[in-house]
N, C-alpha and C positions, 0 to 999 in steps of 0.2 A: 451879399458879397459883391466888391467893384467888378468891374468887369476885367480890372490887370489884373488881380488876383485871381480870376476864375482862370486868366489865358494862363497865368503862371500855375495853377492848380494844374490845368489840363497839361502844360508842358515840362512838370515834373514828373508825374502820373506814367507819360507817355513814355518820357525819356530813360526812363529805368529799362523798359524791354528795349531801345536802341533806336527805335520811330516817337515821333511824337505824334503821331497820330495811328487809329486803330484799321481794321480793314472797312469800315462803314464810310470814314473819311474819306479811305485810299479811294475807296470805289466812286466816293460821290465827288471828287474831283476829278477822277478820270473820266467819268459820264458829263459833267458839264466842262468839262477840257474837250471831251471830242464833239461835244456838241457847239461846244462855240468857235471850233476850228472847222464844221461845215456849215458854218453861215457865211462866210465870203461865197461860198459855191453856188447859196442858194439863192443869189439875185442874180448875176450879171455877170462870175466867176471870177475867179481870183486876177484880180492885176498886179504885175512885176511891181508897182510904186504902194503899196499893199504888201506886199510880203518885205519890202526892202525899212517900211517904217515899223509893218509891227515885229519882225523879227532880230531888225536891229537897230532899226530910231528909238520908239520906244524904251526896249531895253538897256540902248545905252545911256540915254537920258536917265533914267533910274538909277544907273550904275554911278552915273558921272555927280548924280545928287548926292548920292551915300559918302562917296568917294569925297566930292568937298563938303559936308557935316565929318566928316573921320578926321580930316585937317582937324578942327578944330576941337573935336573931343572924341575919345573913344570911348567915350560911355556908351552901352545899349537904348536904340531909339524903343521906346515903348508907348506910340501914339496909340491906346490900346480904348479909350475910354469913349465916352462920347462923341467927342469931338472930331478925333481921331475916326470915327466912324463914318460922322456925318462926311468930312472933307475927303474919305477913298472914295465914299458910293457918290459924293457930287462928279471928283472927277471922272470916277466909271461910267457915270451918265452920262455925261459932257461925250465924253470919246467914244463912246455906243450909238448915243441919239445922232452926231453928229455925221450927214453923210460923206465926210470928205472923210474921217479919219473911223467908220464902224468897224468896216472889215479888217483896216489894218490892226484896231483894238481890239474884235474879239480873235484876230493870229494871238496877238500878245497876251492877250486875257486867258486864251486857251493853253498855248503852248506852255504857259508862266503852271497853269493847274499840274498837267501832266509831269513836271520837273516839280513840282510841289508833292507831286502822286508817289513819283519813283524816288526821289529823297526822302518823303515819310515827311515832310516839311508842316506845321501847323499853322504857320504865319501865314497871313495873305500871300496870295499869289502874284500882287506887286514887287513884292520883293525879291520872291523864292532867287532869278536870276542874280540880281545883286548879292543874294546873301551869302549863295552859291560862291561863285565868284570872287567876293570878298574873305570868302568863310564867317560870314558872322548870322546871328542870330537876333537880327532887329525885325521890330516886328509892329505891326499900323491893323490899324481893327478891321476886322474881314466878318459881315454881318451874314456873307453867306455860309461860310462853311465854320463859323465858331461855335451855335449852339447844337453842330452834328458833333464838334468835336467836346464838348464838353458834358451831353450826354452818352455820349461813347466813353469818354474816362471816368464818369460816373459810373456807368452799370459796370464796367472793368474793375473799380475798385470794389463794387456790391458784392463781387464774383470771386473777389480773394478769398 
């Protein structure tokens, strides 16, 4: 099975009870949500130019991407495959490894889990803000928390 089809397996599966994702998901983005929003703490503590990129540079560069891909088609983005893969975890890397912009990345990486937690959201945590916001349901491969959620809508389905 591709891997769009499994995301779309898991986000029919889910979608029937009203979350797309189960309590294993909710919980293991909220655990690596609140863990990557104490990592700016834990070198040198949060600076004002830090919380100003990752809570809304970041996110509205995200927003402003979507926003102009929408101009030109409203079809659903479904970067869900390899590729799609490789190029979220390079940029996460990039924005992680990098010291000028870590802490403001993992604000944004974190906070993006937490609103991915309390929406039920199964799509990367790149987006959750945009998706939000826009209301839409695009979605970019998310190598951390895909195979929690697709063995969670496994055993859910075992369990009917």
């Amino acid at each position: 099975m591709s891997s769009a089809r499994a995301t779309e397996a898991v986000r029919n599966m889910l979608r029937e009870h009203g979350r797309q994702i189960g309590v294993i998901g909710t919980l293991a983005r909220v655990v690596c949500g609140m863990g990557l929003l104490y990592l700016p703490w834990w070198d040198y503590g949060l600076q004002f130019h830090d919380v100003l990129l990752g809570l809304v540079g970041f996110p509205a560069v995200v927003l402003l991407g979507q926003w102009l891909r929408l101009r030109r088609t409203a079809a659903p983005l479904r970067a869900t495959g390899v590729v799609g893969h490789l190029v979220n975890c390079s940029i996460a890397a990039v924005l992680l490894l990098t010291p000028a912009t870590a802490d403001a990345a993992a604000l944004f990486y974190g906070t993006s889990m937490l609103l991915a937690a309390l929406r039920g959201y199964a799509g990367c945590e790149v987006l959750a803000v945009s998706n939000w916001l826009l209301r839409r349901d695009d979605q970019v491969g998310c190598p951390v928390f895909f195979p929690i959620d697709v063995v969670e809508s496994w055993v859910a389905g075992k369990a009917r």
